[in-house]
KOLNUPA-28424 format. One record per residue (C-alpha): residue in one letter; x, y, z; residue number from 0. Coordinates in nm, 4 decimals. Example, Ala and Ser with C-alpha at 12.3 -4.5 7.8 and 13.67 -1.06 7.14 Angstrom:
REM residues 2
+-----+----------+----------+----------+-----+
! res !       xx !       yy !       zz !   n !
+-----+----------+----------+----------+-----+
!   a !   1.2300 !  -0.4500 !   0.7800 !   0 !
!   s !   1.3670 !  -0.1060 !   0.7140 !   1 !
+-----+----------+----------+----------+-----+
***
This chain:
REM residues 293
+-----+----------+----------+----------+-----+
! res !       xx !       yy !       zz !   n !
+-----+----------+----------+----------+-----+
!   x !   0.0000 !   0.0000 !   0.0000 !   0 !
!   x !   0.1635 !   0.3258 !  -0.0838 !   1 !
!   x !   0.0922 !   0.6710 !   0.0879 !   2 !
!   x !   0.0409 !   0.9802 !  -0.0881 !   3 !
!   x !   0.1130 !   1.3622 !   0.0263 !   4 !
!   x !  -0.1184 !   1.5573 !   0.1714 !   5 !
!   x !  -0.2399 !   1.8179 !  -0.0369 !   6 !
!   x !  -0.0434 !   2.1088 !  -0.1443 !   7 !
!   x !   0.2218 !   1.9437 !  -0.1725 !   8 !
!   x !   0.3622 !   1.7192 !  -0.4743 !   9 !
!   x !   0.1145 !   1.3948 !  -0.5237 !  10 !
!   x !   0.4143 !   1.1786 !  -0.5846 !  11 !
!   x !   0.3729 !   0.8602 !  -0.3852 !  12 !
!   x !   0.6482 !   0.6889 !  -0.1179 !  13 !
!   x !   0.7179 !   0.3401 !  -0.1526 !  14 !
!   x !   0.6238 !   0.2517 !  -0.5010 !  15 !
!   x !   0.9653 !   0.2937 !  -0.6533 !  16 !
!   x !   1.2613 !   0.0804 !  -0.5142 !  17 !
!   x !   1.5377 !   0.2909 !  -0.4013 !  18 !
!   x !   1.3417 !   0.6216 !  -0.4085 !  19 !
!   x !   1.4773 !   0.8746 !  -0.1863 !  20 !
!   x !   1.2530 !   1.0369 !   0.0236 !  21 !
!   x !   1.1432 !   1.4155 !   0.0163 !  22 !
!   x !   1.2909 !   1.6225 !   0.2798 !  23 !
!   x !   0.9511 !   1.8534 !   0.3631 !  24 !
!   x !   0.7859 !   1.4631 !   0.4368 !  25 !
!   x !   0.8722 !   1.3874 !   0.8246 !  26 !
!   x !   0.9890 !   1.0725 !   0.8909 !  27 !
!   x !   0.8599 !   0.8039 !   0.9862 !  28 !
!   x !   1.0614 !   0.7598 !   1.3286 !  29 !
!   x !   1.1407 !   1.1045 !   1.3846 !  30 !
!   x !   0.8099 !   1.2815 !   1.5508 !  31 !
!   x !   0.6946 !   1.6261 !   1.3442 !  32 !
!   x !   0.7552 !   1.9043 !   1.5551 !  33 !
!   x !   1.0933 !   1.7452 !   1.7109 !  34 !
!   x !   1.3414 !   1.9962 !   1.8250 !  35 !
!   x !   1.6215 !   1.7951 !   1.6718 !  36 !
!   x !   1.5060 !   1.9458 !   1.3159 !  37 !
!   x !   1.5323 !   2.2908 !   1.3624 !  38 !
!   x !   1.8178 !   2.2793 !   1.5560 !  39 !
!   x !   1.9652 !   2.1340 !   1.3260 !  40 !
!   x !   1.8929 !   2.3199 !   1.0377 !  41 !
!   x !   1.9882 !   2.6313 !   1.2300 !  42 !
!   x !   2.3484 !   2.4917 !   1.2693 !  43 !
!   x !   2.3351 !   2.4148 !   0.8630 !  44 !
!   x !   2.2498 !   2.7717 !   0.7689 !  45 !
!   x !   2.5188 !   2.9530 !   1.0162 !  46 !
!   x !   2.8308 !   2.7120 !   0.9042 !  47 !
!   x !   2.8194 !   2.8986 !   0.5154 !  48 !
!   x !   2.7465 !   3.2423 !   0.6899 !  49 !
!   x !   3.0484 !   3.2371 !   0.8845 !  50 !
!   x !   3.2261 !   3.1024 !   0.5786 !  51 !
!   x !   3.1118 !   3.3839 !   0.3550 !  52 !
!   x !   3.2271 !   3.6500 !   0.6642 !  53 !
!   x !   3.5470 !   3.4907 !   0.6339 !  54 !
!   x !   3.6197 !   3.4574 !   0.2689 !  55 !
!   x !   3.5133 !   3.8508 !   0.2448 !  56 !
!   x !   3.8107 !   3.9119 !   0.5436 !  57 !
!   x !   4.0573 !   3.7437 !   0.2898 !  58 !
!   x !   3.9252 !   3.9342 !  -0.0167 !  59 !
!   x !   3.9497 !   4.2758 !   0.1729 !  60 !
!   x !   4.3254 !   4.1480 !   0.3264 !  61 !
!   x !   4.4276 !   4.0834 !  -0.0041 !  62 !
!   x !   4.3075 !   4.4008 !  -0.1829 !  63 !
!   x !   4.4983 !   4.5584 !   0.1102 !  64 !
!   x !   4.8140 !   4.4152 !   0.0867 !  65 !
!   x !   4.7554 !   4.4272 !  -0.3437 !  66 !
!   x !   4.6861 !   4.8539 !  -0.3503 !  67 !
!   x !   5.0170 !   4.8932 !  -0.0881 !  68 !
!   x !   5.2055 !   4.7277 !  -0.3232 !  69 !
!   x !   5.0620 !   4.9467 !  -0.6325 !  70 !
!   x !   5.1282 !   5.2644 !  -0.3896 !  71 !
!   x !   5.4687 !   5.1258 !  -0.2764 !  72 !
!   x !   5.5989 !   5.0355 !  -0.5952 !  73 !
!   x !   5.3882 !   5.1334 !  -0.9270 !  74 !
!   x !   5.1699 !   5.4206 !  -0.8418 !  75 !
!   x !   5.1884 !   5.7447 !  -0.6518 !  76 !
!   x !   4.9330 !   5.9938 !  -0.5716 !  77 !
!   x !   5.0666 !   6.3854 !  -0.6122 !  78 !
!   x !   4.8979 !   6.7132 !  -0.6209 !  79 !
!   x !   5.0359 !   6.9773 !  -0.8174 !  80 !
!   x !   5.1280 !   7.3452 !  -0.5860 !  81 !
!   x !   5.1924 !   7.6079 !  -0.8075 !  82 !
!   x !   5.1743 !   7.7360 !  -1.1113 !  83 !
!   x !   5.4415 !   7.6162 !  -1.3427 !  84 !
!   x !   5.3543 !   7.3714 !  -1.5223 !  85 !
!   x !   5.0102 !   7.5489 !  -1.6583 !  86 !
!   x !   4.8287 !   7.5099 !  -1.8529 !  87 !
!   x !   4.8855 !   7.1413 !  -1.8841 !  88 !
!   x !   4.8595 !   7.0910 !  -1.5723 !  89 !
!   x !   4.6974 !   7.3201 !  -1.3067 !  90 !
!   x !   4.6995 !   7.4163 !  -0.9400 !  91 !
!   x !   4.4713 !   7.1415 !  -0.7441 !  92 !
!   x !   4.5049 !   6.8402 !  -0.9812 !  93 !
!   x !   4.5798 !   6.5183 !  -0.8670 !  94 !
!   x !   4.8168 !   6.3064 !  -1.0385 !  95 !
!   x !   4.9024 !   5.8860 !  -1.0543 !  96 !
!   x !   5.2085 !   5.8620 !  -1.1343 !  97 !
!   x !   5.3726 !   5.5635 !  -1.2954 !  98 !
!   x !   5.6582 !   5.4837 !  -1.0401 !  99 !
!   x !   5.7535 !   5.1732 !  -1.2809 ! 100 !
!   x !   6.1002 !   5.3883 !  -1.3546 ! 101 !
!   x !   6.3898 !   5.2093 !  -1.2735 ! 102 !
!   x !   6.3664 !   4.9027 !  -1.3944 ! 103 !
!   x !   6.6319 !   4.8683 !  -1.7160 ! 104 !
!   x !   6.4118 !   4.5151 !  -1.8517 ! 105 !
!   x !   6.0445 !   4.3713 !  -1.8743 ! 106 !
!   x !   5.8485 !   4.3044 !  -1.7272 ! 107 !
!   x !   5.6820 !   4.5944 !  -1.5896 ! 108 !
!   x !   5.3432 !   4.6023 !  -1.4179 ! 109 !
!   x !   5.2170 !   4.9382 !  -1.6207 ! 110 !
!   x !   5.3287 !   5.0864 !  -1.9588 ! 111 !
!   x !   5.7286 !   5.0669 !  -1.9667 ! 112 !
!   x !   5.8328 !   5.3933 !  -1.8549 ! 113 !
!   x !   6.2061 !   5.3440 !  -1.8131 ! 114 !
!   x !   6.2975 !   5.5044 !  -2.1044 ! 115 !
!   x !   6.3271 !   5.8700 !  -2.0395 ! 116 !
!   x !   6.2516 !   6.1137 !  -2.3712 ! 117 !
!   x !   6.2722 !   6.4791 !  -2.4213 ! 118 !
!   x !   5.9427 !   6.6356 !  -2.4059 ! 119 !
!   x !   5.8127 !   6.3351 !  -2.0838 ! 120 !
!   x !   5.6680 !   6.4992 !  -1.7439 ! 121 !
!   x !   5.8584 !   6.3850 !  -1.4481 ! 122 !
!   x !   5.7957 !   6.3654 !  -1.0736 ! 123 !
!   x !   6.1553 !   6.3735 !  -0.8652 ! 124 !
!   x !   6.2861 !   6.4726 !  -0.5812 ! 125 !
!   x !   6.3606 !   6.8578 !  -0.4923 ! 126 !
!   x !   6.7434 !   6.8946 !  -0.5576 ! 127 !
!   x !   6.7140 !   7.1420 !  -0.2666 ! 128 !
!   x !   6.4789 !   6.9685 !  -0.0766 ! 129 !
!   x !   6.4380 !   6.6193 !  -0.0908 ! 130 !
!   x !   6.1655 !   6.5779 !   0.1138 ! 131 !
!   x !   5.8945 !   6.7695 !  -0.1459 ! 132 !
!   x !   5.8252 !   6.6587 !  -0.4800 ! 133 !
!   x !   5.8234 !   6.8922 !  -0.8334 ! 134 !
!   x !   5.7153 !   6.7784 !  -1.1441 ! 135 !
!   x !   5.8651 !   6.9481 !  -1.4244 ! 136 !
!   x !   5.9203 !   6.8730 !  -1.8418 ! 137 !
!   x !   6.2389 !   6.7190 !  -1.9340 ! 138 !
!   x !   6.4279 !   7.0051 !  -2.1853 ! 139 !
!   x !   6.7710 !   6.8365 !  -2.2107 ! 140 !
!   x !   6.9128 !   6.4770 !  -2.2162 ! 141 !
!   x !   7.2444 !   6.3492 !  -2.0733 ! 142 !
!   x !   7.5221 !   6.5274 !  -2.3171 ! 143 !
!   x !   7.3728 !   6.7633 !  -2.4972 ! 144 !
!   x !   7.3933 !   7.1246 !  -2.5500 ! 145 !
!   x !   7.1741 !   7.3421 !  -2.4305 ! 146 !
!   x !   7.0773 !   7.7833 !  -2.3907 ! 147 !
!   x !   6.7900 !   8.0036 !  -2.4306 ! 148 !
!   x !   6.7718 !   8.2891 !  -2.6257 ! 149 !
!   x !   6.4853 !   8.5310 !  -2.5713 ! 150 !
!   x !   6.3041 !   8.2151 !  -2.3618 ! 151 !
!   x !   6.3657 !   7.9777 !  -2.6523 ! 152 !
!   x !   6.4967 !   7.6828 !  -2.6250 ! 153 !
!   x !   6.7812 !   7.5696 !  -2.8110 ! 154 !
!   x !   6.9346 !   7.2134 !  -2.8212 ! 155 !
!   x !   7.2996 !   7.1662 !  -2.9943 ! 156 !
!   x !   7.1930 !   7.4776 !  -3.1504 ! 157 !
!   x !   6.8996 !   7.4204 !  -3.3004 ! 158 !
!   x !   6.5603 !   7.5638 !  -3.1654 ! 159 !
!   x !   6.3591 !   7.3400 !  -3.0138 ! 160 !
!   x !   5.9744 !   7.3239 !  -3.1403 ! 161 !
!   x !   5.7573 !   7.3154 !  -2.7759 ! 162 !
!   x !   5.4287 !   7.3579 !  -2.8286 ! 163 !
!   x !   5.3498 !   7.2868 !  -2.4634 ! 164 !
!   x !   5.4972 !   7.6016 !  -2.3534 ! 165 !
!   x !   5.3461 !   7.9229 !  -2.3072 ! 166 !
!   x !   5.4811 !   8.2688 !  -2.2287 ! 167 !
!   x !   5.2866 !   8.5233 !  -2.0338 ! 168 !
!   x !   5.3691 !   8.8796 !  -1.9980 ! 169 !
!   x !   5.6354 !   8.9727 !  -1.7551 ! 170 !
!   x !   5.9162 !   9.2098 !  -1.6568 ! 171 !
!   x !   6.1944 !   9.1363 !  -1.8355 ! 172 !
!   x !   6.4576 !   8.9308 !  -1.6993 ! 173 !
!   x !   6.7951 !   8.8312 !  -1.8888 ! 174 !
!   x !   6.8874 !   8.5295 !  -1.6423 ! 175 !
!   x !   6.5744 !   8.3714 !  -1.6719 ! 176 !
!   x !   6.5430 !   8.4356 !  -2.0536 ! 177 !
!   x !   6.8694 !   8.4097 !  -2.2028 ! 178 !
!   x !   7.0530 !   8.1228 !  -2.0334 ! 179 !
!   x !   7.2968 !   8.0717 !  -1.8842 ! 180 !
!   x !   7.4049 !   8.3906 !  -1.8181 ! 181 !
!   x !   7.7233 !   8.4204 !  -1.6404 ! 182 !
!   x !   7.7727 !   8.7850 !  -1.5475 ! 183 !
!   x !   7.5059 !   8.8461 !  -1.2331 ! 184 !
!   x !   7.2608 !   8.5867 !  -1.0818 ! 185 !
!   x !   6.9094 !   8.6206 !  -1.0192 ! 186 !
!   x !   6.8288 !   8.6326 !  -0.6652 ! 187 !
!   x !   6.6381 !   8.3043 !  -0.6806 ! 188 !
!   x !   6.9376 !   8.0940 !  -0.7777 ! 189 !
!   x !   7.0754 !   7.8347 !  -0.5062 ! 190 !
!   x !   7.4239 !   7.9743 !  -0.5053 ! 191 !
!   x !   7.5749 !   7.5887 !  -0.5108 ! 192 !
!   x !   7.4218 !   7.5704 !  -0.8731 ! 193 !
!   x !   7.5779 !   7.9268 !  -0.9500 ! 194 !
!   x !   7.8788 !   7.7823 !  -0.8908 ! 195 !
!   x !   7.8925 !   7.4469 !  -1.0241 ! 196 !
!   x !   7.7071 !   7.5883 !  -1.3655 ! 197 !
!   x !   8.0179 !   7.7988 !  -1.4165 ! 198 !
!   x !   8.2214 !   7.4746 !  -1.4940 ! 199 !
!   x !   7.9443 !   7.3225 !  -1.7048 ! 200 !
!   x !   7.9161 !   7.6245 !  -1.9623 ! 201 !
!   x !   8.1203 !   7.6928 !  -2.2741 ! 202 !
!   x !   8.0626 !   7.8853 !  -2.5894 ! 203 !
!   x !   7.7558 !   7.9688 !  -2.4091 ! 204 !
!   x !   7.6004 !   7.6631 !  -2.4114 ! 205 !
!   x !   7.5461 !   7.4697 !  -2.1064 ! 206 !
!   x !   7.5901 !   7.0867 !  -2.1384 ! 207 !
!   x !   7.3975 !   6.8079 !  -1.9194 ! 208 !
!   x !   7.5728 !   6.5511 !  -1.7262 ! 209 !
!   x !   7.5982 !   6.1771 !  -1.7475 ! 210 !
!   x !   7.2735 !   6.0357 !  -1.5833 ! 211 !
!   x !   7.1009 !   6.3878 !  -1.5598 ! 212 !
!   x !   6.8484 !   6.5225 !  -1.7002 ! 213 !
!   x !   6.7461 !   6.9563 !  -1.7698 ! 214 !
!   x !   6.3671 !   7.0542 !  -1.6826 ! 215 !
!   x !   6.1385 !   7.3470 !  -1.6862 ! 216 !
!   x !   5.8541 !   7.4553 !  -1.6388 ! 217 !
!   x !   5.5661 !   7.4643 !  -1.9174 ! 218 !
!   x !   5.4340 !   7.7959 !  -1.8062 ! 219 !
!   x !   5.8292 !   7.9351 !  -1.8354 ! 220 !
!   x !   5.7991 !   8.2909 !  -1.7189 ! 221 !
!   x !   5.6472 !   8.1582 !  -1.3631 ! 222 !
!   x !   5.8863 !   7.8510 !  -1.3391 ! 223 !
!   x !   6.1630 !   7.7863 !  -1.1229 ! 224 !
!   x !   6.3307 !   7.4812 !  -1.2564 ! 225 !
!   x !   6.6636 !   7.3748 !  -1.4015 ! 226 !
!   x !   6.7823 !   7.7734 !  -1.4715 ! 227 !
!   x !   6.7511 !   7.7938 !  -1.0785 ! 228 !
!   x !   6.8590 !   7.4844 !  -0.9286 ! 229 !
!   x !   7.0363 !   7.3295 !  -1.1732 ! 230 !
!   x !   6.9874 !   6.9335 !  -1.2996 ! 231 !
!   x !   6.8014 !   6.6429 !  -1.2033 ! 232 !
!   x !   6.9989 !   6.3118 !  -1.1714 ! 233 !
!   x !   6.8145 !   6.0023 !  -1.2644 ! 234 !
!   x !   6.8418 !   5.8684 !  -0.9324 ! 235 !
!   x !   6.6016 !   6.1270 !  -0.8051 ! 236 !
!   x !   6.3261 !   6.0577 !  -1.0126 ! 237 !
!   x !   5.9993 !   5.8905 !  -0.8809 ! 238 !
!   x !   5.8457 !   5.8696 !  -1.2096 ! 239 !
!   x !   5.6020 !   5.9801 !  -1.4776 ! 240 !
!   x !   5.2491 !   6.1097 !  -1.3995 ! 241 !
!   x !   4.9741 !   5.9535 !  -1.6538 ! 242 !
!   x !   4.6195 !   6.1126 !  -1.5091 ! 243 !
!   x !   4.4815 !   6.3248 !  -1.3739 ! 244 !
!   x !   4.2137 !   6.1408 !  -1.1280 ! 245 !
!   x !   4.0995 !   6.4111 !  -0.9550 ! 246 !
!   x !   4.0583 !   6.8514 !  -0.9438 ! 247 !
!   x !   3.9759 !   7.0815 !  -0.6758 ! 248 !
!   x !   3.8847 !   7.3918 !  -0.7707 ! 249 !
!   x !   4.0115 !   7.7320 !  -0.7788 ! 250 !
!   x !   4.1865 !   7.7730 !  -0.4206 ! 251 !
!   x !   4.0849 !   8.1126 !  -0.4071 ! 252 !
!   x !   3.6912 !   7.9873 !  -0.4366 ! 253 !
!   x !   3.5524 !   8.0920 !  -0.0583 ! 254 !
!   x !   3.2768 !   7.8513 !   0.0589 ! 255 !
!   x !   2.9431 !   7.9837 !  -0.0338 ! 256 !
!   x !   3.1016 !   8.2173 !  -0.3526 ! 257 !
!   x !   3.0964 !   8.1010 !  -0.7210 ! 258 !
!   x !   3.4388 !   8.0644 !  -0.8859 ! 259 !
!   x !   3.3806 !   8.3015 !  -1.1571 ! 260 !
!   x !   3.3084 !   8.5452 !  -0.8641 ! 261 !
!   x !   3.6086 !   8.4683 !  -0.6090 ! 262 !
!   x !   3.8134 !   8.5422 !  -0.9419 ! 263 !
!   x !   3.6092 !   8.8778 !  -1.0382 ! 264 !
!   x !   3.7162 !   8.9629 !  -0.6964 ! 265 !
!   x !   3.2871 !   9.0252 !  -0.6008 ! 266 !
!   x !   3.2570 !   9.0177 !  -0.2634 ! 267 !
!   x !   2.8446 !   9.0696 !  -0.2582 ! 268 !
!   x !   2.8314 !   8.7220 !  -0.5109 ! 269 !
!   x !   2.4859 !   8.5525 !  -0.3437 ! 270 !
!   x !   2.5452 !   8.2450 !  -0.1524 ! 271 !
!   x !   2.5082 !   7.9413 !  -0.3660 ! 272 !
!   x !   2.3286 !   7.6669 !  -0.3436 ! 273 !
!   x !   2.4515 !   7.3220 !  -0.1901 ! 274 !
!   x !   2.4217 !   7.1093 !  -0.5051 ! 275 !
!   x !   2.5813 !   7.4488 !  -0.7312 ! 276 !
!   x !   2.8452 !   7.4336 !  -0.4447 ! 277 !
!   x !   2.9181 !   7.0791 !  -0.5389 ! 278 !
!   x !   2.9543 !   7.1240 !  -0.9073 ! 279 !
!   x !   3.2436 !   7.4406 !  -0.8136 ! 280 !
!   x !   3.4167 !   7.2318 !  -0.5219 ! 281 !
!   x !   3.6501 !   7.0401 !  -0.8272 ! 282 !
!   x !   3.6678 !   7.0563 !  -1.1846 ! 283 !
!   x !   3.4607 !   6.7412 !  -1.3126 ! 284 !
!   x !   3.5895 !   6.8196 !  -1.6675 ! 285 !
!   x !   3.9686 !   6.7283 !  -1.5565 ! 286 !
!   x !   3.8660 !   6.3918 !  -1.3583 ! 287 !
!   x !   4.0285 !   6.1011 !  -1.5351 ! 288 !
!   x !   4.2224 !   6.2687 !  -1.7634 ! 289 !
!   x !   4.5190 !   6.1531 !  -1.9122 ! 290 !
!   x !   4.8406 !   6.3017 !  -1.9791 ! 291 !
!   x !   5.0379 !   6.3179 !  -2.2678 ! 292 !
+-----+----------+----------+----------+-----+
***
């Protein structure tokens, strides 16, 4: 005699098939329904994979840890750009990744190879002055060549040098910073160790770059102070090459409260704006994610 399920639940029958397993939801025949040893049970069932879950997610977080300190350590850096001198390519309150992947002389590397250094790359290094701040500046000349402005252009084994990065603002005229090197007075902004070891790199009026070094300067080069000041970079100081620009603050003359285009106009009775137009002028959205050639 076989016995069916009650209804509402599937009319298969128990018994009539040899070997036929039987359906969990049925109780058993020697286990009472309503027994505390079921729920219990199934309790203890459905906690073993939660804690499981809790711990696998520990391991995933641990190793995304220990995977971005190693990207941070050794591959990428963030930086955020001070001043002024390297506008308009790159502008007060932007945020920079930089490819640290610099040193290495052979693949494999874990970005683009950036080992190579060319005329014309962005660089992040080490203050020759300061070591403990960063500048990022455009590398001008390479190790052993030839190098002097003339009216603030650039000229490289004495031909001019085609930089369309650069841009010239009006200023006061200055003959240090605009026809270098200039031996016969200093500009007050020199470091007076590279006044005196530039004396012994100069001839014919033409200064030439060391072994292993490298001549920057600044894109916007009337508000730069770069290799004309302090003198070279060696190789050894370089951190690497910035390749986006993740994030932009705004203008940091922007007050809380006062559109941009006001805080520049100098209008101190701009209204108050509003919290969500106070959002859109707290960074420059437009410059998020950009990269840098």
């Amino acid at each position: 005699m076989s016995v069916t399920v009650e209804p509402g639940r599937d009319s298969r029958q128990l018994g009539s098939e040899p070997g036929h397993e039987l359906d969990e939801t049925v109780p058993r025949n020697d286990e009472p329904a309503g027994s505390a040893a079921g729920p219990c049970a199934s309790a203890s069932v459905r906690a073993a994979p939660h804690r499981h879950s809790l711990l696998q997610a520990g391991q995933s977080l641990l190793n995304f840890i220990v995977v971005a300190l190693f990207i941070i350590t050794f591959t990428v850096q963030p930086f955020r750009i001070p001043s002024e001198s390297m506008e308009p390519t790159l502008l007060v309150g932007d945020f920079l990744l930089v490819n640290k992947d610099i040193g290495l002389e052979v693949p494999p590397h874990v970005m683009a190879p950036a080992s190579v250094i060319h005329r014309g790359d962005l660089i992040v290094f080490h203050y020759p002055i300061d070591s403990s701040l960063h500048l990022v500046k455009r590398v001008i000349g390479l190790p052993g060549e030839r190098i002097h402005l003339r009216d603030g252009r650039v000229y490289i084994d004495g031909h001019a040098l085609s930089e369309p990065y650069a841009i010239y603002r009006p200023s006061a005229p200055d003959s240090y910073r605009d026809d270098f090197p200039r031996l016969v007075s200093a500009d007050p902004g020199v470091d007076s160790r590279w006044w005196i070891e530039m004396h012994s790199l100069v001839a014919n009026g033409e200064l030439t770059v060391p072994a292993d070094s490298y001549f920057v300067l600044g894109d916007n080069r009337n508000d730069s102070e770069d290799s004309r000041y302090w003198g070279f970079v060696p190789r050894a100081d370089i951190v690497g090459k910035p390749f986006l620009i993740y994030f932009s603050l705004n203008d940091a003359s922007s007050t809380p409260g006062q559109s941009s285009a006001a805080a520049l106009a100098g209008d101190g009775s701009a209204h108050h704006e509003s919290p969500a137009d106070a959002l859109v002028d707290f960074a420059r959205w437009d410059r998020a994610m950009r990269v840098i050639y």
